[in-house]
ROTORMI-6751 format. One record per residue (C-alpha): residue number from 0; x, y negated, z. Coordinates in Angstrom, 1 decimal. Layout:
% ROTORMI-6751
R  pos      c1      c2      c3
R  NUM       X       Y       Z
...
//
This chain:
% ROTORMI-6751
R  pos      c1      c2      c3
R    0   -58.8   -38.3    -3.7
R    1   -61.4   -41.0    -2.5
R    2   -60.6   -43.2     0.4
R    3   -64.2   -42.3     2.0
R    4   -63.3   -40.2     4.6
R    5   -66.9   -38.3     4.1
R    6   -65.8   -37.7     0.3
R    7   -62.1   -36.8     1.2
R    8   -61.5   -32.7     0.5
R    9   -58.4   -31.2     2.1
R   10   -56.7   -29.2    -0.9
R   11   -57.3   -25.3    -1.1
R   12   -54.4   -23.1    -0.1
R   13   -55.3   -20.1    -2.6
R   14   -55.2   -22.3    -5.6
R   15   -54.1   -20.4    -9.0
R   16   -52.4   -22.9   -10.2
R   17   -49.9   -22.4    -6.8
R   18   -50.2   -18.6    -6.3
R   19   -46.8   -18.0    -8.1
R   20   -45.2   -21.0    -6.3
R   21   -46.5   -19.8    -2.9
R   22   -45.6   -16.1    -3.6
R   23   -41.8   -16.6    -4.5
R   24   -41.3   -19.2    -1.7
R   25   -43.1   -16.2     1.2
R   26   -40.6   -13.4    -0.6
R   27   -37.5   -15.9    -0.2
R   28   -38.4   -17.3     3.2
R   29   -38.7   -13.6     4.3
R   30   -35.4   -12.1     2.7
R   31   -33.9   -15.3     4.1
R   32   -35.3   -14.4     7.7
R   33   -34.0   -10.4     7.3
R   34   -30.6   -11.7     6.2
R   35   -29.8   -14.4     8.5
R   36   -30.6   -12.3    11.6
R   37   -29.1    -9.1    10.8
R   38   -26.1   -10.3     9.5
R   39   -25.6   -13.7    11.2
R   40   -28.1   -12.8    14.4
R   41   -30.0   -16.6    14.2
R   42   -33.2   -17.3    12.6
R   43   -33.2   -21.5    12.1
R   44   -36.0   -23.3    12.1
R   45   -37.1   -23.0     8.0
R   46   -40.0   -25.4     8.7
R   47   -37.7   -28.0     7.6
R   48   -36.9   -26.2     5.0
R   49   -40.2   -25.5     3.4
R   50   -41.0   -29.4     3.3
R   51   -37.3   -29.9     1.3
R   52   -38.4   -27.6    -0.9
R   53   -41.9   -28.6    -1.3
R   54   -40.2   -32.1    -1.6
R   55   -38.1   -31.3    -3.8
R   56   -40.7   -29.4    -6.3
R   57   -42.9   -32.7    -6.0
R   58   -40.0   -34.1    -8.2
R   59   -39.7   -31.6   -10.9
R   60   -41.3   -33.6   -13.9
R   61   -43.8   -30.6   -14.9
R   62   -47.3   -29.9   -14.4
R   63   -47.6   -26.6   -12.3
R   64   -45.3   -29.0    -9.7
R   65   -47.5   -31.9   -10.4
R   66   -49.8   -30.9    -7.4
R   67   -47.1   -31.3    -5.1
R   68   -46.8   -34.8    -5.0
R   69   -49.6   -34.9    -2.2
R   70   -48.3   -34.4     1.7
R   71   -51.3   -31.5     2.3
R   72   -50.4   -29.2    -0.2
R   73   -46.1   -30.1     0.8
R   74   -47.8   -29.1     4.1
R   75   -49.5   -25.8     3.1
R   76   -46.2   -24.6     1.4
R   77   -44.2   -25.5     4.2
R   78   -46.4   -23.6     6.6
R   79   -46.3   -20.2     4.3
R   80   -42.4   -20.3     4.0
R   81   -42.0   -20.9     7.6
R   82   -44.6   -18.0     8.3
R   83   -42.7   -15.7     6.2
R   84   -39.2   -16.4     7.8
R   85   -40.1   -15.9    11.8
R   86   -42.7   -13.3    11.0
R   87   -40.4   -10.8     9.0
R   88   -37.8   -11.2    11.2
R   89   -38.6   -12.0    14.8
R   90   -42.0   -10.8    14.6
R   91   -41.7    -7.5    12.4
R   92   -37.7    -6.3    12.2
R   93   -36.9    -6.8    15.7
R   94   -40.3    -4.3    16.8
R   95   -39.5    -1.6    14.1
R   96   -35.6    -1.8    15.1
R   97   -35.9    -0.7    18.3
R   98   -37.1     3.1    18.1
R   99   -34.1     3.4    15.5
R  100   -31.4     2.2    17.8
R  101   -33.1     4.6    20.0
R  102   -33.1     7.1    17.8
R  103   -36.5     7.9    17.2
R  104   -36.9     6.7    13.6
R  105   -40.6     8.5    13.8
R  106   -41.7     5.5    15.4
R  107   -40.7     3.6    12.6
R  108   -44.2     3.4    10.6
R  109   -46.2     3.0    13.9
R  110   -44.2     0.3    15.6
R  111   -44.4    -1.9    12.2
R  112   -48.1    -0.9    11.7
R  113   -49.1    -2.3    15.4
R  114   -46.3    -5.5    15.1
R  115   -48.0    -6.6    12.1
R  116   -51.3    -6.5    13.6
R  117   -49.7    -8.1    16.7
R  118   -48.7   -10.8    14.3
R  119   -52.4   -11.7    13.1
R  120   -53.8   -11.7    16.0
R  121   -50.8   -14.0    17.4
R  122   -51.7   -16.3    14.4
R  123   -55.3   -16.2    15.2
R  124   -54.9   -16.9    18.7
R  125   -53.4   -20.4    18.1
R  126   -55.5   -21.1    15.4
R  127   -58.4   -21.0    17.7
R  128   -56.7   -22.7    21.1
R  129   -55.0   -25.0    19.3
R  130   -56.1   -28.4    20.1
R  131   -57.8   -27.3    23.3
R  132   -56.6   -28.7    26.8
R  133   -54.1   -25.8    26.8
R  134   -52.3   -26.2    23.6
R  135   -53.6   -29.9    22.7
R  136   -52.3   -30.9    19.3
R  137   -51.0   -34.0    21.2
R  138   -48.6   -31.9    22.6
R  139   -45.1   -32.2    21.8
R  140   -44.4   -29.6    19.6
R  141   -40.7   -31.3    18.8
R  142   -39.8   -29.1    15.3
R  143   -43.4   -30.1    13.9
R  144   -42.9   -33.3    14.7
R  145   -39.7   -33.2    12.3
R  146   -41.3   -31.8     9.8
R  147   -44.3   -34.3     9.4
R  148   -41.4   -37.1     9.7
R  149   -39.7   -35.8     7.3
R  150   -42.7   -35.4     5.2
R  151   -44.0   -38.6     5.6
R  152   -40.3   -40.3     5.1
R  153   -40.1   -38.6     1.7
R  154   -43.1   -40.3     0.8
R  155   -43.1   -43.7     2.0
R  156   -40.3   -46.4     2.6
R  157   -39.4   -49.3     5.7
R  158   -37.5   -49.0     8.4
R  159   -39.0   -45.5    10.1
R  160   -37.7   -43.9     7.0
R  161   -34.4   -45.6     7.5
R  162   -34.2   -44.7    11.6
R  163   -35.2   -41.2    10.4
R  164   -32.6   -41.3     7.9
R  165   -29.8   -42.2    10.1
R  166   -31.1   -39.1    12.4
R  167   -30.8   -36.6     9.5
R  168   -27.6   -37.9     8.9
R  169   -26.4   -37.9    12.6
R  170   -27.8   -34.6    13.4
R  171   -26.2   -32.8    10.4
R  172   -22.8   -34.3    11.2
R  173   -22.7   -33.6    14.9
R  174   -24.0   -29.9    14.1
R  175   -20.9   -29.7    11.6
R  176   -18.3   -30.4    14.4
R  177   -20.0   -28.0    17.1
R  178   -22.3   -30.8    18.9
R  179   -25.8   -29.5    19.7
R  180   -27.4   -33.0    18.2
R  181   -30.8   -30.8    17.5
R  182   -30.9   -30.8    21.7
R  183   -30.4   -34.6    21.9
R  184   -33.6   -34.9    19.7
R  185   -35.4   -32.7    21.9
R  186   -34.4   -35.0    24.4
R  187   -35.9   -37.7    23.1
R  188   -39.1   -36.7    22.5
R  189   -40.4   -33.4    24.7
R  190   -41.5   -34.1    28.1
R  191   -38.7   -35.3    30.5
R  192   -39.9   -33.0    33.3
R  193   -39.7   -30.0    31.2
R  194   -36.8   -30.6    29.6
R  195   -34.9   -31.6    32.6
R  196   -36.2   -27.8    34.2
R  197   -34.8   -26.3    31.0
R  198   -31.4   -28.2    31.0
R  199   -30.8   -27.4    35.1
R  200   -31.7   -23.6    34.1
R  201   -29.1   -23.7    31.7
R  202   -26.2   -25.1    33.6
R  203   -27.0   -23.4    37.1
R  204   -27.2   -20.0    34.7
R  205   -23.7   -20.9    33.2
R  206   -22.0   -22.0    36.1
R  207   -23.6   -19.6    38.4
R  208   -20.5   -17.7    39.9
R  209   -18.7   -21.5    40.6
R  210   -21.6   -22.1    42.0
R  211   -23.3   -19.3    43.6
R  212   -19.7   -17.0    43.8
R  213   -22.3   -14.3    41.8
R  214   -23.3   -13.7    38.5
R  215   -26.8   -14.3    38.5
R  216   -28.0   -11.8    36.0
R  217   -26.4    -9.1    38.2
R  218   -28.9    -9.7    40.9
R  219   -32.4   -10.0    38.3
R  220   -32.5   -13.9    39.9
R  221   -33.2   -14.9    36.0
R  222   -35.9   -12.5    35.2
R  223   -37.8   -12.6    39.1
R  224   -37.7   -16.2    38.1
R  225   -39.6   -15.9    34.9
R  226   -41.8   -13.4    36.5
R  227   -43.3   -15.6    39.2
R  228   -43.3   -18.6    37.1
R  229   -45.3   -16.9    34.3
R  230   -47.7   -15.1    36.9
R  231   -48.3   -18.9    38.2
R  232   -48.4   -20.0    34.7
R  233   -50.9   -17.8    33.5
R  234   -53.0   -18.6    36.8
R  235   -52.9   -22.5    36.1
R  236   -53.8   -22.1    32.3
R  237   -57.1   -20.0    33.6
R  238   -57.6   -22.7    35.6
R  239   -57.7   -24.6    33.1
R  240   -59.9   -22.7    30.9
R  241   -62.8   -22.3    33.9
R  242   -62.5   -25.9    35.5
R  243   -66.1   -27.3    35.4
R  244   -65.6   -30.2    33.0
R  245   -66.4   -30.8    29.4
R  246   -63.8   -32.1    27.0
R  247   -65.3   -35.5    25.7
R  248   -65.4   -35.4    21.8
R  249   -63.9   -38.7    21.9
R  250   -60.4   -37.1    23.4
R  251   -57.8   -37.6    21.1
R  252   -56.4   -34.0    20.0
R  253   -58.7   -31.9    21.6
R  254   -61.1   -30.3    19.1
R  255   -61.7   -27.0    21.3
R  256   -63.7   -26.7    24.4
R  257   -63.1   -24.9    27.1
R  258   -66.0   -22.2    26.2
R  259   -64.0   -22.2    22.8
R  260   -60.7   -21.2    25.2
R  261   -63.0   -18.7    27.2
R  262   -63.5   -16.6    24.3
R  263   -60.0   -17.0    22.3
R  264   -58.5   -15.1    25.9
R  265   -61.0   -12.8    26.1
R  266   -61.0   -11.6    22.4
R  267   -57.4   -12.1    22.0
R  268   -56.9    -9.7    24.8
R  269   -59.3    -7.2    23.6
R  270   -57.6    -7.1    20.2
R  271   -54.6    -6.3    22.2
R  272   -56.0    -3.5    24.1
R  273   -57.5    -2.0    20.8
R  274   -53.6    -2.5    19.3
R  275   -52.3    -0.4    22.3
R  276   -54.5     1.9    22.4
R  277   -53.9     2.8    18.5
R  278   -50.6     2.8    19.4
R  279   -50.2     5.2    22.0
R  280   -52.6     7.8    19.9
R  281   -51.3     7.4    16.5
R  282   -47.4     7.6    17.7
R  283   -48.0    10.4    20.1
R  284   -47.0     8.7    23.5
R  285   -49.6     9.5    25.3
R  286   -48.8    13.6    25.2
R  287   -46.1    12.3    27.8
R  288   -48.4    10.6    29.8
R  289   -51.7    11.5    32.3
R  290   -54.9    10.1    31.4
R  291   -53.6     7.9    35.2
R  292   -50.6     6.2    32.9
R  293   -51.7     6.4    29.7
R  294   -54.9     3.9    30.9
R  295   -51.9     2.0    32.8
R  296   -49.6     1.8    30.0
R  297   -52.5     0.4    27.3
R  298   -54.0    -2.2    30.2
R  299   -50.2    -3.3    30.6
R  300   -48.9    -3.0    27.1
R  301   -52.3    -6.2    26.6
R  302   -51.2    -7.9    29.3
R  303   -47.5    -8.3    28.2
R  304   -48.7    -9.3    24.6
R  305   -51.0   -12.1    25.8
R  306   -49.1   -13.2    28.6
R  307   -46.2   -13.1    26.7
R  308   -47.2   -15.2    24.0
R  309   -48.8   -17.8    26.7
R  310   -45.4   -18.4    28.4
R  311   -43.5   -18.4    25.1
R  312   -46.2   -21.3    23.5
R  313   -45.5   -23.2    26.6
R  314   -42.2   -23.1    26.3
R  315   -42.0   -23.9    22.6
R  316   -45.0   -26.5    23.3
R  317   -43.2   -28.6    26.4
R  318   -39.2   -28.0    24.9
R  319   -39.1   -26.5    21.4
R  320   -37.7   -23.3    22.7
R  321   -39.2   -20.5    22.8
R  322   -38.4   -17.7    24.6
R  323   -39.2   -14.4    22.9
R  324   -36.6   -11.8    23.5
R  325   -36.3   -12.3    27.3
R  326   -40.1   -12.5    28.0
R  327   -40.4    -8.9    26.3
R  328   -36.9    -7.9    28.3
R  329   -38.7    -8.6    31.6
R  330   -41.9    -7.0    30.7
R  331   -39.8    -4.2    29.7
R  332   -38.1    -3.9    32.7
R  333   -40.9    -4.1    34.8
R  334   -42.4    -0.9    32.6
R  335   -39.5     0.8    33.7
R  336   -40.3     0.5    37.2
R  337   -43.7     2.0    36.5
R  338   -42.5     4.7    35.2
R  339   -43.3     5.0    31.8
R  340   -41.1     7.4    29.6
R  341   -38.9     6.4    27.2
R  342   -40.8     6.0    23.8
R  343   -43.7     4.1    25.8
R  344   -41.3     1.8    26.7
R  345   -40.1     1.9    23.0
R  346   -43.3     0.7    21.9
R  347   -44.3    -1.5    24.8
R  348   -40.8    -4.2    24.0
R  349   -41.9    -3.7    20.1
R  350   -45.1    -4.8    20.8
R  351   -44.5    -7.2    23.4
R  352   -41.6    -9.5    21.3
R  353   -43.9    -9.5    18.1
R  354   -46.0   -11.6    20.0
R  355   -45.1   -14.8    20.6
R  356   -42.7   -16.0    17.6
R  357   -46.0   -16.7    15.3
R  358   -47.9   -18.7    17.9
R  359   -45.3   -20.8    18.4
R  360   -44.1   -21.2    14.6
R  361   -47.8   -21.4    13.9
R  362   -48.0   -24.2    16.4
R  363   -45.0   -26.5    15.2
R  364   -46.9   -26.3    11.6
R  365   -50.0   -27.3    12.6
R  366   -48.3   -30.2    14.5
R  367   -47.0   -31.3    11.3
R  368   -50.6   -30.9     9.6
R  369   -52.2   -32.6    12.2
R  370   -49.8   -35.6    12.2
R  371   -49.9   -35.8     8.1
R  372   -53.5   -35.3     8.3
R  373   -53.8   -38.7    10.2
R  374   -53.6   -37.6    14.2
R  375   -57.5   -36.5    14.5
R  376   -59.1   -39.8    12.6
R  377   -60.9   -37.6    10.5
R  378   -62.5   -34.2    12.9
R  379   -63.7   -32.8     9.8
R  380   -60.9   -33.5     7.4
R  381   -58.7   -31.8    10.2
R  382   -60.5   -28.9    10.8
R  383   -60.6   -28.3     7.2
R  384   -56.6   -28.5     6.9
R  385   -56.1   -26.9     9.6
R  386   -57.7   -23.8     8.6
R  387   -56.3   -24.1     4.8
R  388   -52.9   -23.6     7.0
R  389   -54.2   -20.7     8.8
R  390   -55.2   -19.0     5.6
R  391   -51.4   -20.0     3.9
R  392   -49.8   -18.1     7.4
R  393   -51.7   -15.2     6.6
R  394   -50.8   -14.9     3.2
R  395   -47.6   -15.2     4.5
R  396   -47.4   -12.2     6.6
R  397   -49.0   -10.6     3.8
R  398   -45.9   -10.9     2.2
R  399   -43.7   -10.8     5.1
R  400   -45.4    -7.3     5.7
R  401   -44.6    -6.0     2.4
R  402   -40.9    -6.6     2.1
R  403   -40.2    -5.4     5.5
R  404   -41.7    -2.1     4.8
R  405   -39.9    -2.3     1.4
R  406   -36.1    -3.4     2.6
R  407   -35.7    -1.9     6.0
R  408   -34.5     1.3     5.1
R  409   -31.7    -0.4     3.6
R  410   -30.7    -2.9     6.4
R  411   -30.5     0.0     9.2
R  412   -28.8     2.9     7.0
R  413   -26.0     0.0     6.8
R  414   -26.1    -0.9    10.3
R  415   -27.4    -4.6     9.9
R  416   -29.8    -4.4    12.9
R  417   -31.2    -7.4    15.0
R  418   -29.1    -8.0    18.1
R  419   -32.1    -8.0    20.3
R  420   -33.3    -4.5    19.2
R  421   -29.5    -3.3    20.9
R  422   -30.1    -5.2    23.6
R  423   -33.6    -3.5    24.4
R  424   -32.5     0.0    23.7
R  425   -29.3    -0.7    25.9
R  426   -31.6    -1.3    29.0
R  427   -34.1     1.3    28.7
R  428   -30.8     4.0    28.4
R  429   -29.6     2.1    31.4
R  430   -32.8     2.7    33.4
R  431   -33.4     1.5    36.8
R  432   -34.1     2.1    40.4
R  433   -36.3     0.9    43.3
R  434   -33.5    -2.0    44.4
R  435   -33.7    -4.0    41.2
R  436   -37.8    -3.9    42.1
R  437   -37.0    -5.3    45.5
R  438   -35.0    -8.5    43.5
R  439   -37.2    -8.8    41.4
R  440   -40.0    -9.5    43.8
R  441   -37.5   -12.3    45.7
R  442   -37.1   -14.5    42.8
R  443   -40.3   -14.4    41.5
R  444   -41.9   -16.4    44.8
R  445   -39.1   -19.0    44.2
R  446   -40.2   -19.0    40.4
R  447   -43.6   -18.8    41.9
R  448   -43.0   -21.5    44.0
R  449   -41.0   -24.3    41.4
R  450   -44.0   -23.6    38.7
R  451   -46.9   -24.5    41.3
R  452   -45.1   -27.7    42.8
R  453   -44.6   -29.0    39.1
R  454   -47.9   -27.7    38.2
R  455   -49.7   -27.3    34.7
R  456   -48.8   -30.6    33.1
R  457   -45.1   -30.2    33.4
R  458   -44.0   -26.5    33.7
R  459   -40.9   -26.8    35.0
R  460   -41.3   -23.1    36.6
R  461   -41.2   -21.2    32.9
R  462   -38.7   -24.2    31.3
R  463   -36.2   -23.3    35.0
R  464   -36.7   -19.8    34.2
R  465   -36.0   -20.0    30.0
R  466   -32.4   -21.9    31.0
R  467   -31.6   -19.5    33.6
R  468   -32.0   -16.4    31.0
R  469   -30.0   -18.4    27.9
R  470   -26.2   -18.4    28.7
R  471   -25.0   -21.9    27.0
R  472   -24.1   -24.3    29.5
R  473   -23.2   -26.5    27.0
R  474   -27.1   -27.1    25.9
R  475   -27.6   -28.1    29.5
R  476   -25.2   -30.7    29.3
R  477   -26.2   -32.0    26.2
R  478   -29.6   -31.9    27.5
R  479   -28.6   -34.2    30.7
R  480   -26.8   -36.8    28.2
R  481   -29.5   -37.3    26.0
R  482   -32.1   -37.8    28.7
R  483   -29.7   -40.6    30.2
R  484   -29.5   -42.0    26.7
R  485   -33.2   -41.8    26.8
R  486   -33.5   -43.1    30.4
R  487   -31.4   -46.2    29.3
R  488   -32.9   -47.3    26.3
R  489   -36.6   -47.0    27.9
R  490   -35.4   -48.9    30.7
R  491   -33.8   -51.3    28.3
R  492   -36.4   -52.0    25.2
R  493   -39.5   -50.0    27.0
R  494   -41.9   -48.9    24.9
R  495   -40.3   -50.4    21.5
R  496   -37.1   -48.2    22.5
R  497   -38.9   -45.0    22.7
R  498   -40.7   -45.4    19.6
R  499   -37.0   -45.5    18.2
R  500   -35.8   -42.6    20.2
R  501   -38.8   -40.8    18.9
R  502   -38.4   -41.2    15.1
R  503   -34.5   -40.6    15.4
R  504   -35.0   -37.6    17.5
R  505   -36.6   -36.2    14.7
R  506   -34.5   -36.9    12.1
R  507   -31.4   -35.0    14.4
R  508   -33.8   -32.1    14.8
R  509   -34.4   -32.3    10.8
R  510   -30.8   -32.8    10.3
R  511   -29.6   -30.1    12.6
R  512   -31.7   -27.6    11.3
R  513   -30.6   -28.0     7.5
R  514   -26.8   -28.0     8.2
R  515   -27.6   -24.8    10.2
R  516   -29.5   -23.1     7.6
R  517   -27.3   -24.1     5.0
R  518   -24.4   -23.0     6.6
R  519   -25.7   -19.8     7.9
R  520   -26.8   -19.3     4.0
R  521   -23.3   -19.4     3.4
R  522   -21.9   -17.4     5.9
R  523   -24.2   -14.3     3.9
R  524   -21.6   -14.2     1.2
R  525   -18.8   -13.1     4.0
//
């Protein structure tokens, strides 16, 4: 590969000489995504684990693994094995789960065809906003940051690989005696505002009947939160997307203007409304409905998806979290409140939670391309990568597709089921009433309210919201230490210090994320 940056040719993706390579690694990373959450209920972050393995292969002394020895094509396979985890089982299983917990296993073939198209167009809608003011490629991102430093610290030597190092080490050990070292990382290197919103969420939600004398969940404070703070949300990104200013080509990490952003909402919403609207005629839903809801339901069924997968790449964009299942729990409660029977409702949380898992996994890998690929020095040489990696998540749900429709059978008939498909079907059999609307309503203006004051570059309103819907007080804790560990050490050895903080961040997330794949691995054999 020539140093000339105008000679220098990002590697193909669909290369024979990897197709076998890049096939066996989609099939494993999905079977490993079906296992660990039916029968452990966690999917870990396997973006880590695509770069070990690419890593790894880079050392096997033959000449199909030859190729692997270069970062961009570790990258590519990372990005496919990490698509085919979180795309099988958050963005496919969970959907297709649902209407059999519910017992309407006619669903089945409908809710998986509209998930997987749910997926692709998820996929597609980062691909084309990333790098735009909205989802800047600058952005945090912390598990693609990880990746890349792990990537990069396989490949080179000094003392970034040793800080990162120590991290890996660190992280795994702390993971193996209970400490949440992953959320010290993220700490260190998401933005302090947003993490600080997500951390208070987390304790006030824990703590919430010392606090309060109630259990907040009882009185919808978490999910009128949420609400008003993604309504806002979604305001503030339009904003974004309309103000009348050009992006300067010169900006660092933003390779999409805003007329790029006007017509990735537009379209991406359009898709959606196509998506429902297949839905509801090919499952039969709308034979329960007047031509009044059935219009209602598809216009609200695209709104959930896109809004859905807006809060959730925030989220995962300011924190690393990225919050799924309870986005599609609200916007399934607030379908109950329209009115819409039960297997519209089935559909709408199927279709609502497949959205949002492959943005934001999507996202973290195209961190990590972008930071391998040099940070933006090369527009050209970026753009080309970065669509090599779209093409490898594709393939990916190709194969993701394929053995979900191929296993499922035999993961519900033995009751392995996602833990989030219960807890949707256990709320719509619950139903609900006109009070919960009136709560609703009174928590979303304070969520309304904390969103606006921290406005768009911070969003504390959605990160607030996230902890207050997650019960681990502990992680809020954890979060509060490492940001005074972070606090001190900027204050300490300024700018030198946080460089530090930022390397061996990553190597906790890194080593976090192994131990806990590797031990959930062996938890399967139980």
């Amino acid at each position: 590969m020539s140093d000339n940056k105008q000679d220098k040719q990002h590697p193909k993706f669909f290369n024979p000489s990897r197709l076998i390579v890049n096939v066996v690694v989609c099939v494993i990373g999905a079977i490993i995504g079906l296992e660990l959450l039916t029968r452990v209920g966690v999917t870990p972050n396997t973006s880590i684990i695509g770069a070990l393995i690419a890593i790894l292969l880079s050392y096997i002394p033959l000449k199909l693994f030859s190729n692997y020895k270069d970062l961009h094509n570790q990258t590519l396979l990372q990005t496919s094995i990490s698509g085919a985890t979180f795309s099988a089982a958050n963005g496919l299983l969970v959907p297709i789960a649902i209407p059999f917990v519910l017992g309407m296993p006619d669903l089945i073939p409908m809710m998986l065809f509209g998930a997987a198209l749910a997926i692709i167009t998820d996929a597609t809608i980062l691909y084309c906003s990333f790098g735009s003011n909205v989802f800047p490629a600058t952005g945090t991102w912390p598990a693609g940051i990880a990746t890349a430093q792990a990537l990069k610290a396989a490949s080179t030597k000094g003392k970034s690989a040793l800080y990162l190092l120590f991290g890996l080490v660190v992280g795994a050990a702390g993971k193996f005696i209970g400490f949440a070292t992953d959320l010290i990382g993220i700490s260190w290197i998401a933005n302090v505002f947003a993490i600080a919103a997500l951390g208070i969420g987390l304790i006030v939600r824990g703590y919430s009947n010392e606090l309060f004398g109630i259990d907040i969940m009882e009185v919808y404070l978490p999910h009128g939160v949420m609400i008003g703070a993604g309504i806002v949300a979604l305001f503030q990104i339009i904003q974004l997307v309309i103000k009348n200013q050009q992006l300067a080509e010169t900006d660092k990490g933003l390779s999409r203007s805003r007329f790029t952003m006007n017509k990735v909402l537009i379209s991406g919403f359009t898709a959606y409304l196509c998506i429902a609207l297949c839905l509801a005629l090919v499952s039969g839903i709308y034979t329960d409905m007047s031509a009044k809801q059935l219009a209602g339901w598809i216009l609200f069924a695209a709104f959930a998806a896109i809004v859905s997968e807006l809060i959730v790449g925030i989220s995962a964009m300011f924190s690393g979290w990225f919050p799924s299942v309870a986005t599609a729990l609200i916007f399934l409660v607030l379908g109950m409140l329209l009115g819409f029977p039960t297997e519209a409702l089935a559909i709408l949380v199927g279709f609502t939670v497949a959205t949002g898992p492959s943005f934001s996994d999507m996202a973290y890998d195209l961190k990590t391309g972008w930071i391998i690929r040099g940070e933006g020095e090369d527009d050209a040489f970026e753009m080309a990568g970065r669509k090599q990696q779209y093409f490898a998540e594709l393939f990916s749900f190709a194969i993701a597709i394929g053995v979900v429709a191929l296993v499922y059978q035999h993961y519900f008939t033995q009751g392995l089921l996602p833990p989030a498909a219960k807890v949707y079907a256990a709320t719509i059999n619950a139903g609900t009433d006109g009070d919960i609307a009136i709560e609703l309503i009174k928590w979303a203006l304070l969520g309304g309210f904390i969103q606006f004051i921290g406005g768009t570059s911070k969003q504390i309103g959605v990160l607030f919201a996230t902890g207050l819907l997650i019960s681990s007080p502990t992680s809020g804790i954890v979060i509060a230490v490492g940001l005074i560990i972070r606090w001190w050490v900027v204050k300490k050895y300024q700018q030198e210090g946080q460089e530090k903080l930022y390397i061996i961040g990553a190597g906790l997330i890194a080593g976090s994320a192994l131990y806990s794949f590797f031990s959930s691995t062996l938890k399967l054999n139980k």
